[in-house]
C-alpha positions, 0 to 999 in steps of 0.5 A, spaced: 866 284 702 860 282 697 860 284 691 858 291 690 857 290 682 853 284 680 851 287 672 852 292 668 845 294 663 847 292 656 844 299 653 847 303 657 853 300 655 852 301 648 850 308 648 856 310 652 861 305 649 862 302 654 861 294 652 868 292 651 870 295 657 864 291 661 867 284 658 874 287 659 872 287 666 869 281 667 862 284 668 855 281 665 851 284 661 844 285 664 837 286 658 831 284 662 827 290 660 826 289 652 826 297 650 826 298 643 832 301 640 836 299 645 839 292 646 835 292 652 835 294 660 837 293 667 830 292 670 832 295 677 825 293 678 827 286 678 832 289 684 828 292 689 823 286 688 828 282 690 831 285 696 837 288 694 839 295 695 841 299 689 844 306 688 842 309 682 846 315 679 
C-alpha cells in the first residue's frame, strides 16, 4: 500500500495542538509556504504540481 500521508502542515499543527502528536507518530512537519504568524504552511500547490492527488478537508 503507498503511503497515504506524506506530511503534516506545521502551522496547522501548531494552531490546533497537534505538534508533538505529529512527531509522536513519526510524521514530518511540512513549511514551504512562509505565512507570517504561523510557523509556516503546507504548500498543496507544490503537490498538484507534482502529480499527487491530494485530499484536502
Amino acid at each position: 500500500m503507498p503511503q497515504a500521508v506524506k506530511a503534516g502542515s506545521c502551522g496547522c499543527a501548531a494552531a490546533f495542538g497537534a505538534t508533538e502528536s505529529l512527531k509522536a507518530c513519526g510524521i514530518p512537519e511540512a513549511k514551504s509556504n512562509a505565512v507570517a504568524g504561523t510557523p509556516g504552511l503546507l504548500s498543496v500547490r507544490d503537490y498538484l504540481a507534482n502529480g499527487w492527488n491530494t485530499l484536502v478537508f
